[in-house]
C-alpha positions, 0 to 999 in steps of 0.5 A: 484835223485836215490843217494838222495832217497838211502840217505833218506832210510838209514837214516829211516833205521837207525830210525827203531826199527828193528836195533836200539841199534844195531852196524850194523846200523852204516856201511854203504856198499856204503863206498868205492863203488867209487874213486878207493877204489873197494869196493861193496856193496853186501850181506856178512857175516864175511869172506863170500865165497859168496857176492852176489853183484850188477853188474852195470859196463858192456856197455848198450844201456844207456851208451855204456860203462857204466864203470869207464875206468881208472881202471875197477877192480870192479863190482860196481861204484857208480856212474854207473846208468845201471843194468846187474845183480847180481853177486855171488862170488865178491871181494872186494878192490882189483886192478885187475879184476877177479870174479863177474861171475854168474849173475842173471837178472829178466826181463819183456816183451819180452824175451831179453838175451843180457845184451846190451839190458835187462839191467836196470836203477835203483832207491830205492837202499839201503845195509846194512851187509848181505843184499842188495835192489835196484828196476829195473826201466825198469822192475818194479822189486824189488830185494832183496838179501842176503847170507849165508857163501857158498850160496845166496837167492835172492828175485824178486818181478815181476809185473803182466805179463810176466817175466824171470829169466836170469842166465848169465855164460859167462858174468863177471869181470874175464878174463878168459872165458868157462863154462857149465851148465846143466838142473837138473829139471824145477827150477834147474840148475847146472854147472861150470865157469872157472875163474882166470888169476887174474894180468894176471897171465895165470896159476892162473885159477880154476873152480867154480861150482854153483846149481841155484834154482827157487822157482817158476816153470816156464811156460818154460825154455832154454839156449842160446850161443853167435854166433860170427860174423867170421871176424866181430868185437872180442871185447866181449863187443862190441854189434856188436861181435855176435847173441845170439841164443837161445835153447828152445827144448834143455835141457841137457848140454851146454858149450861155453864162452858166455852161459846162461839160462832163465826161463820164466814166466806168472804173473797173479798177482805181484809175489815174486819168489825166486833165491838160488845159492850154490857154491864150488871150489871143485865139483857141488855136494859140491855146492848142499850140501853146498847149502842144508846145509845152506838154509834147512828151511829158508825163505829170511828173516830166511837168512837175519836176521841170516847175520845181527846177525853174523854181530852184533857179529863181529862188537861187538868186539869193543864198542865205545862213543863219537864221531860224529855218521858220525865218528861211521859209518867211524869206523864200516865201516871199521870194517866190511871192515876188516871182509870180506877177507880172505874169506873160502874155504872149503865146509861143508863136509870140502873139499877145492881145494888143493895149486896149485894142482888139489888133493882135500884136507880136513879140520876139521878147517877153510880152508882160501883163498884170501891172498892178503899180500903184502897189509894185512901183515901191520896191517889187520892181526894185528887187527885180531890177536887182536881182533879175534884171533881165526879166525887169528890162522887158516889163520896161520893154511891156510898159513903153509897148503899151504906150505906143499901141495907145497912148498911155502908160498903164496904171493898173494893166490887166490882159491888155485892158487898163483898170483904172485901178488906185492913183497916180502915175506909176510908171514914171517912178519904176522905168525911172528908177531902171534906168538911173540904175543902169539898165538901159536896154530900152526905148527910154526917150519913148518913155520920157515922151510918154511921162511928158505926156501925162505930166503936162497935158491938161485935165481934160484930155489927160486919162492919166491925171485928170486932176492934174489943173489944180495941181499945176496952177495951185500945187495941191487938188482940193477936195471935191475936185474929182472922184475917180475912185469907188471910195469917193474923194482922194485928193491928198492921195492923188497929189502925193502920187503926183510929187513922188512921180515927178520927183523921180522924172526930174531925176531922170530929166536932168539924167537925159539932159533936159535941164528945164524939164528937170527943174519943174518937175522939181519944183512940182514935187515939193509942193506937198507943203501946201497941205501941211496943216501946222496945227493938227501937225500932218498933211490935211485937204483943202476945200476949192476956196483954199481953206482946210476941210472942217472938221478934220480927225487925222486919224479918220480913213484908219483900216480902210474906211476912207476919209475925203482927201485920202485913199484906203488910210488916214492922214497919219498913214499919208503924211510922211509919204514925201520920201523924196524931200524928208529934210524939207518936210522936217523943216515943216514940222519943226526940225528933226526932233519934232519930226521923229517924235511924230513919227514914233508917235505914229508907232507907239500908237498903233497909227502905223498900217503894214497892210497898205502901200503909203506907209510901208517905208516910214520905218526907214525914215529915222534912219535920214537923221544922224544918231535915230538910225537904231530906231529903223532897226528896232522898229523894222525888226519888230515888224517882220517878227509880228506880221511876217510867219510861216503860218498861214496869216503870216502877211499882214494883209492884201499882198499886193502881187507880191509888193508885202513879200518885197518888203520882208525880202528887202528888209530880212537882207538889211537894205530898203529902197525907201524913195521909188526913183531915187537909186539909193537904198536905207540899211537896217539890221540883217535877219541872217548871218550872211546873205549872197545875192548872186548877180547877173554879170551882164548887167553887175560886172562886179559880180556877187553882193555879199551881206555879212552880220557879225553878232556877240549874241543872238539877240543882238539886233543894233548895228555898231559899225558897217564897212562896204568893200572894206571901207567904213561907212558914215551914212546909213544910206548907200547909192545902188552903184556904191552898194554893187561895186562894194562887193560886200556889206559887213554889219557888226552888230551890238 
């Protein structure tokens, strides 16, 4: 019933002339709030630090373990029924747990500070950009929330009679624990939580520091801590660990891992009460200056609005016609997927927590953080450089910063701290492609010393590729060489990160002049053929002796099992993952006829994963051979018509901040940058009858990029002939600057 009235609502909201005409009627946040997809439908603005979010996946009384138990990295799952709170500072399509700390709770009658009890089944729930509403059905409250770049306001509307406001330290999705808070005045509180330890990562951790305000002041307040049972039960969210006591007399400061706050209250009437959360990742003060900065003057609706109107702005970039409005909101969706992380760190003063340092740093631009790259180095940085070129220059300006403040790029970054998380060398593909695409409004020569760096230093002093020995002297990693990750063994997986990263630095050598460079990076990156095994047909691990690894299944490591030699997929899943030699590869296989009779193969199969980063381009490939074009059109719309809806399990799976939305994005316009590094893009049949992407005239002097798809009928999904700035084209392929100067891409389709 509660999924049948959120329905309802939205669909009136949509209908209101508050909204109507505008773009952000179309997204809907509860797109990938389930199947594994770890989205959330909190209230955010573009490249938000603060996401105020529902938090529905701690154990209740109702269901003791009210949590998707197979793969719990999320604060939100649709199809949990049990409120513990809202969070603050969450992320979004990521696949380890860390955030959603910070969670405010309103209750009535008794005061209760255990979550086991107070939490809440809910009903009326309803999101859209910035802003977020659902009524607790225990309580009687109705809660609104919605966001600011570095704070929330949140709105609780009480029933007569008693009430509180629970301000949760301890609880949260991160793994690490400890925190304090302190009381300023009767409606203020302050204090840390330390968070990270994100993949299990022990040194990955950093404090977040937060001011909490109440609008309304109460009849009284306190804190309470946790008392663990000694030699009971150690699990946290067992309702057995321990008691809570509570500190009605106390009111300086107090620290532990499982602490809180609570402001109670007597309603003569139904009450509105006011809750605004400043955060910073540099010191309490920050959090209360970027709290005052931000919130100074405005009421909830001030707030509300100005997130719906920066919303309105981002989503703009791109106007689309035609299509169904189902197929509208799967693209503005997605849209507003990509625009959520990287998300900013510096605070208004322009202060940030230095890389993997406890110095402070300063910025007069956009510090960035969250650089999930292992996932956004295939498209997500593309679309931005595309469409929002300026907020790209400065995630390039982020990275080179990072480097300088320790040495390194990131790989997978996260509030300063580096992860570790998945392979490769990332950075080099993205900042590569940002610059062979003309945005060159950055320190490129620190960065081409950085990705020297990394390329050429040996094993045991390169934190980047400590593998990289064996991948110099023989040209592949055999398997049992090093294990970085959980999972075991990923050689394979490795080496292949290895070739499309130096793929794309020798495209960028050349570009800077560094002819020699150029040349063995080249080189290096066509060395995957010392994996192809002729026999079983794909790329298959070697042992240290250079033999192949027996026995050897390729269709072991499916669905993320893992097999040695691969991460999070199987051979079938990484062999054709060489996009910056496809000619060389078919030539292994035998030429292109054996080469796209494998590749169907794989898609007739179902041996094909749209839910993980090493495969998501294979569609694209058919179209490097002359006359298999039609099959990416065939198989890249039948992909966005099964994995990608306007329900709630409407992407395929882990979003990957944000990199599965880039995908549909891309693939919905007609073009696809299927070779990270290589400023090309692989055309496709366009979803709607015309697209315009509006460009930044700073960056595109040509201006506007207009998609055009003339179709006989609705069903018609193949192209016949396309023409770019009037003239016909050939290939199936286009370079960034042709497509740009172009101006307009008409498709006439069959």
């Amino acid at each position: 019933m509660k999924k049948t009235v959120t329905l309802l609502f939205l669909a009136l909201l949509c209908l209101s002339p508050v909204r109507a005409g505008k773009l952000t009627r179309y997204v809907d946040p509860m797109i990938g709030t389930t199947n594994f997809s770890v989205c959330n439908p909190g209230a955010v603005v573009p490249h938000g630090l603060m996401t105020v979010t529902p938090f529905n996946v701690m154990g209740s009384d109702l269901n003791k373990y009210d949590k998707d138990k197979r793969w719990w990295s999320a604060v939100y799952e649709y199809h949990n029924v049990y409120m513990a709170g809202f969070s603050h500072v969450t992320l979004s399509g990521v696949g380890c747990p860390e955030m959603g700390t910070l969670l405010t709770m309103p209750t009535t009658g008794k005061l209760d500070v255990d979550y086991h009890h107070y939490g809440s089944a809910y009903d009326q729930e309803t999101a859209r950009p910035g802003y977020y509403g659902v009524r607790l059905k225990k309580y009687g409250v109705k809660c609104e929330m919605t966001s600011t770049l570095r704070s929330s306001r949140e709105r609780y509307t009480f029933p007569k009679g008693e009430g509180h406001i629970l301000v949760n330290i301890g609880d949260g999705l991160t793994n690490e624990v400890g925190g304090s808070v302190r009381r300023v005045s009767d409606t203020e509180i302050e204090g840390f939580r330390l968070l990270g330890t994100f993949c299990y990562n022990p040194q990955a951790v950093f404090p977040m520091y937060f001011v909490v305000r109440v609008s309304k002041k109460p009849l009284s307040s306190g804190f309470w801590k946790l008392q663990p049972k000694t030699g009971g039960a150690q699990r946290q969210w067992d309702p057995d660990y321990g008691k809570y006591k509570l500190y009605t007399d106390y009111g300086r400061d107090l620290a532990g891992d499982r602490i809180g706050c609570f402001f109670n209250y007597d309603f003569a009437d139904s009450t509105a009460v006011e809750v605004s959360v400043g955060v910073s990742f540099v010191s309490v003060e920050n959090a209360r200056e970027n709290l005052d900065a931000e919130q100074r003057g405005k009421t909830f609706d001030d707030i509300a609005r100005q997130a719906d109107n920066e919303w309105e702005k981002t989503l703009g970039a791109i106007t689309v016609e035609g299509g169904t409005e189902a197929q509208k909101r799967v693209f503005y969706t997605a849209l507003y997927h990509t625009q959520l992380e990287p998300c900013v760190l510096q605070d208004v003063n322009g202060q940030y927590p230095m890389m993997e340092s406890d110095s402070i740093g300063h910025t007069d631009g956009t510090r960035y953080t969250v650089f999930s790259l292992w996932d956004t180095y295939r498209n997500l940085h593309q679309l931005e450089t595309l469409l929002y070129p300026d907020r790209q220059v400065e995630m390039v300006r982020s990275m080179i910063d990072m480097y300088r403040e320790w040495g390194w790029m990131p790989k997978w970054e996260l509030f300063g701290r580096e992860t570790w998380t998945m392979e490769g060398d990332p950075a080099i593909p993205v900042i590569a492609d940002t610059w062979l695409k003309g945005l060159r409004d950055f320190d490129i020569h620190t960065a081409y010393e950085a990705f020297r760096k990394s390329a050429t230093t040996p094993g045991k002093d390169n934190r980047m590729r400590p593998d990289i020995d064996p991948y110099v002297s023989r040209g592949y990693i055999p398997v049992g060489w090093f294990a970085q990750d959980m999972s075991g063994d990923n050689s394979v997986s490795h080496a292949l990160e290895y070739y499309v990263a130096d793929a794309a630095l020798a495209r960028l050598a050349a570009q800077l002049g560094h002819r020699q460079d150029a040349r063995m990076f080249r080189e290096r990156s066509l060395a995957y053929k010392n994996y192809y095994d002729r026999q079983s047909g794909v790329l298959r691990p070697r042992l240290k002796d250079g033999s192949w690894i027996t026995p050897f299944n390729p269709k072991d490591g499916a669905n993320f099992s893992n097999t040695p030699g691969f991460h999070e997929g199987s051979a079938w899943n990484y062999t054709f993952y060489v996009p910056h030699d496809i000619t060389g590869l078919a030539k292994l296989m035998g030429g292109p006829r054996a080469f796209v009779n494998r590749l169907q193969m794989v898609f007739d199969k179902g041996l094909y994963d749209p839910a993980n980063e090493p495969d998501i381009a294979y569609p694209y490939l058919f179209s490097r051979f002359k006359g298999e074009e039609w099959r990416t059109q065939e198989e890249v719309r039948k992909l966005i018509d099964k994995y990608y809806t306007d329900k709630p399990d409407g992407i395929p799976g882990n979003d990957d901040t944000g990199t599965m939305s880039a995908w549909v994005v891309f693939s919905m316009l007609g073009f696809y940058p299927d070779c990270p590094g290589d400023p090309s893009y692989t055309l496709t049949t366009p979803v709607f009858d015309r697209a315009v992407l509006h460009l930044d005239k700073r960056y595109y002097p040509s201006g506007d990029l207009t998609i055009v798809a003339n179709r006989p009928s609705p069903s018609a999904r193949l192209i016949s002939t396309m023409t770019l700035g009037d003239k016909k084209l050939t290939s199936y392929r286009v370079s960034h600057d042709e497509l740009l100067k172009g101006g307009k891409l008409v498709f006439s389709l069959k």
